[in-house]
Structure formats: structure tokens, C-alpha cells
N, C-alpha and C positions, 0 to 999 in steps of 0.2 A: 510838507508843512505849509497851510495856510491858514490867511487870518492877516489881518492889520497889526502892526509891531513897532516897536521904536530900535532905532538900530542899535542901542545902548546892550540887547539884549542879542545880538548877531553873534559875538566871541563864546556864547554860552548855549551851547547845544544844535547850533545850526553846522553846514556841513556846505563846501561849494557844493551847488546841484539843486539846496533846497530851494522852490521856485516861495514867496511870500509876497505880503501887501505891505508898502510905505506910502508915504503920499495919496494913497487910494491909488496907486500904479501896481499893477501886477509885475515883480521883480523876481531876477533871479541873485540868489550869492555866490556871484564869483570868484571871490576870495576871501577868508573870515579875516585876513589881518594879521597883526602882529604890534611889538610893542615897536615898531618902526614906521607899518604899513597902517594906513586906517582899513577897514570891512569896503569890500567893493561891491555895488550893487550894479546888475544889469538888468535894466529896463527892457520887458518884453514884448514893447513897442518897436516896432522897426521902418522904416523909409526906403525906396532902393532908386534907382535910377537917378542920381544926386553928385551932379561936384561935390569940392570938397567945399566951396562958398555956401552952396547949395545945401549940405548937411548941416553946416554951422547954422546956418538960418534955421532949417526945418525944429534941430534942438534946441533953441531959443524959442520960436514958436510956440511948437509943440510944449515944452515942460515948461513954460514958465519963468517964474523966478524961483523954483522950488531946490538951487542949486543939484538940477539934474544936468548934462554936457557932456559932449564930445569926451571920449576921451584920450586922455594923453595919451601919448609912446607909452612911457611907462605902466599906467592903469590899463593900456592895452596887452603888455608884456602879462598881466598877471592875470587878465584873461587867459590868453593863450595857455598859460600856466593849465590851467582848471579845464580848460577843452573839450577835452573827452566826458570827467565828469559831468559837465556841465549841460554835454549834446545828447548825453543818455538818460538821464533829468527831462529835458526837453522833450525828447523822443517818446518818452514814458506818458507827457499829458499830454502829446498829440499836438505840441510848438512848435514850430520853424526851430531847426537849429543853426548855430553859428559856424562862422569862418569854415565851411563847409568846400568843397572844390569850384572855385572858377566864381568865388565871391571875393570882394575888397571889402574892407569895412573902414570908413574913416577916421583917422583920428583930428585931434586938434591940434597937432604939433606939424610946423612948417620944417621942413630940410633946407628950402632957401625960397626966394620971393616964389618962385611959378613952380613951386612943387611940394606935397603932403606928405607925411605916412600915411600909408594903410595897407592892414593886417590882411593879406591873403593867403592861400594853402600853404605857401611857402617862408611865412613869417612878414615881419615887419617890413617894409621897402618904400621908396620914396616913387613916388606917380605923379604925374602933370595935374596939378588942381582942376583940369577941366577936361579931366577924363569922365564920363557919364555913362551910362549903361545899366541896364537891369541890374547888372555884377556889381554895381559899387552900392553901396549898403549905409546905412548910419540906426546905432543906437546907443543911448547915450546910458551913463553910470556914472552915480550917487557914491562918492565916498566920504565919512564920518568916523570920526574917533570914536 
């Protein structure tokens, strides 16, 4: 499914996997939600070779004020969640796909002063904020009620 949308209309017929337009940003839905969780959007924009200062910056930058960011532990956890679906979606229009082998992806959640999460092959874990490399990754998700 593509086209421009308001996210009002994401719990009603979308699917994690379906890639769509917000913002005029090409997105994917990585999780429709729930009456707990808001609809999670992943941005099909990506950065790599980035600290974690480095990423924070890049997605402020890059999106704006359009509250698109880093995301959390948790909006990261439900990534993970949708993974599979998500990377075969991706795979299918010829996108980079995510959290793939020997990638980090940052989030915005500190574990303490000199150290991040970020989601790699093996899950969530804490890394030295000034770790950098090709491998460390940042894209940022949109989430709304």
C-alpha cells in the first residue's frame, strides 16, 4: 500500500510490513498498535556510520520538527517484534532491510552517562555512545494515537 495517509486510518486495514507515505516521508508500519500502544511508523530513511550523539543529531536534522526521533528501548522492542515481517516487505520493494547481521541501530534511551541501547542481531544491549562504524545505523519512528 501506497499513497499519502493520516495515521488516524493505520489500525484500519494496514498490516506491519505495509511500506506508505506520512509527512511526504516514505514509511514503514511497524506495529499497528493497540489500545495501550500508539501505531509505530518506521522511517525509510536511514544514516549509518553514526554515534549515538551522532544519530540523535542526524534525526533532529534530518526530520525536522515533524515529531519523527530516535527511538526508544521500548518503540525499539516492537520493532523487533514485526522483524521478519517487516524485512520481507522491504525485500519485496528492493529497501535495505533492518536489524539484519552485524548492524546496531540506535535508540534514544541512555543505560547510564557513557552508554546507549542499541538493537542488534541479538537484541537490545547497552554500547559505548562512541561506538561508530558502518554497523551502527539510525532511523527514526513516528508514533500517534
Amino acid at each position: 500500500m501506497m499513497g499519502s495517509t493520516s495515521l488516524s486510518g493505520c489500525r484500519r486495514g494496514y498490516e506491519p510490513g505495509d511500506i506508505i507515505k506520512v509527512d511526504g516521508r516514505r514509511c514503514i508500519v511497524a506495529d499497528v498498535g493497540s489500545d495501550k500502544h500508539p501505531v509505530l511508523l518506521l522511517s525509510l530513511e536511514e544514516a549509518s556510520d553514526l554515534d549515538a550523539d551522532s544519530a540523535a543529531r542526524w534525526a533532529s536534522t534530518v526530520m525536522g520538527d515533524t515529531n519523527w526521533h530516535l527511538p526508544t528501548r521500548e518503540e525499539m522492542e516492537r520493532v523487533r517484534k514485526y522483524k521478519s515481517m517487516i524485512n520481507m516487505a522491504l525485500e519485496k520493494k528492493g529497501e535495505p532491510t533492518i536489524l539484519r547481521n552485524h548492524t546496531f541501530y540506535w535508540t534514544s534511551t541512555q543505560c547510564s552517562e557513557s552508554h546507549t541501547y542499541a538493537c542488534g542481531p541479538i537484541g537490545l544491549q547497552c554500547y559505548f555512545k562512541t561506538n561508530h562504524s558502518t554497523n551502527y545505523r539510525a532511523r527514526t519512528v513516528k508514533a500517534e494515537n
